[in-house]
Phi, psi and omega in degrees: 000134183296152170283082164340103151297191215254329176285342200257306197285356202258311193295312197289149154245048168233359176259024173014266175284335183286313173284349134314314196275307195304291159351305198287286182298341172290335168308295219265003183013188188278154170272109152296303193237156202287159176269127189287021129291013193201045166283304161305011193253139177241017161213143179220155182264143192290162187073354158291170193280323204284342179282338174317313202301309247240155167281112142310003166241161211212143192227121193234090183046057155089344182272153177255114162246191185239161182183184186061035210305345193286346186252202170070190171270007185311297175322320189268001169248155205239151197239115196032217190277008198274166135287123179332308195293348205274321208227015189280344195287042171231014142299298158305328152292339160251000160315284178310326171320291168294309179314291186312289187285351169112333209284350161230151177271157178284112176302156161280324206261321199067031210288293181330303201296318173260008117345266184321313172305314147322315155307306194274325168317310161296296175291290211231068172262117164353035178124288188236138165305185208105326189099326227279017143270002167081220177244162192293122178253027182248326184247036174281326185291315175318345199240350139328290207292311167272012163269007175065032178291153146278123168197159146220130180312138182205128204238350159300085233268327165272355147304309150343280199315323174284334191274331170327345194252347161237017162260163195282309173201160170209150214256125193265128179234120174211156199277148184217155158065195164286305171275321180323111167224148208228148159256144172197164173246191200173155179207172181265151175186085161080064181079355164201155180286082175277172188201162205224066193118026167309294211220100211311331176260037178242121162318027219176170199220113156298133181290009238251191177274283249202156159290310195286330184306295192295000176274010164051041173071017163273162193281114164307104172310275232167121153286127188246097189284110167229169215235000000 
């Protein structure tokens, strides 16, 4: 199936609610800067007031990325019929991803991001429509392909680990519960694997040795390498 892009969703008049949602969220932008009570805080529980306080971008070798998706203004922006903060995170993961690796400059607006987002509501939602399962992480390469990205799928969780040290970054997908699956990207850097939206409330960039350390025994979708 071709991948829709964001000009075909825009140019078209059958994609509604995705162009609706898209429109909104953007109004309503990434939250920058932090409310100085809720400066000390590095985890926030979703749906709380203290996480509405916090600034959801992280400055990473110098690239601005996203992360804390439970904070910030994410909750008040829509993914379909979901909230953004409940399913976004294979969105935010391959933002940062591209981002990260040179293939979109870094915005001020966080503009790219929301492109993507808008893209994967229309192509690749997750089990049922609506949103509320978020995206499809099996057709993340499809949305690789169509920016002309270099990549390769990996399903192996210690192979993933060795090719991560020659790859630019890579985008993690792993099963949680029956259904559930959470995304985050992550590189190599002096010996560990950091990662960035590892953990939807968490205010901070996880640390580990290894991709299998930081999945705390979880089972691994698909690593997505890209070069």
């Amino acid at each position: 199936m071709k991948w829709i892009t964001i000009s075909e969703i825009l140019s078209e008049n059958k994609f509604k609610t995705a162009v609706k949602n898209y429109r909104n969220n953007r109004s309503i932008g990434i939250k920058k800067l932090d409310d100085p009570e809720a400066e000390s805080t590095d985890t926030v529980t979703k749906n709380s007031e203290d996480a509405a306080r916090h600034s959801t971008v992280t400055e990473v070798s110098g690239k601005k990325l996203l992360y804390c998706q439970h904070g910030g203004n994410f909750p008040k922006m829509r993914f379909a019929r979901a909230k953004m903060s409940n399913v976004i995170c294979e969105a935010i993961a391959i933002y940062n991803a591209l981002k990260f690796s040179g293939y979109i400059d870094d915005d001020e607006d966080f503009e790219e991001f929301f492109k993507i987002s808008c893209e994967f509501e229309v192509n690749a939602q997750y089990i049922i429509t609506g949103g509320h399962w978020g995206t499809d992480y099996k057709r993340l390469g499809e949305f690789l392909n169509s920016r002309s990205i270099p990549f390769k799928i990996i399903t192996d969780t210690e192979k993933a680990d060795a090719m991560l040290k020659n790859a630019k970054c890579a985008v993690i997908s792993y099963k949680f519960y029956l259904f559930g699956v959470h995304t985050f990207m992550c590189f190599y850097d002096s010996g560990k694997v950091i990662s960035v939206n590892r953990g939807s409330g968490c205010l901070y960039l996880w640390k580990n040795n290894s991709i299998k350390e930081c999945l705390q025994g979880q089972k691994l979708a698909a690593a997505y390498l890209i070069y």
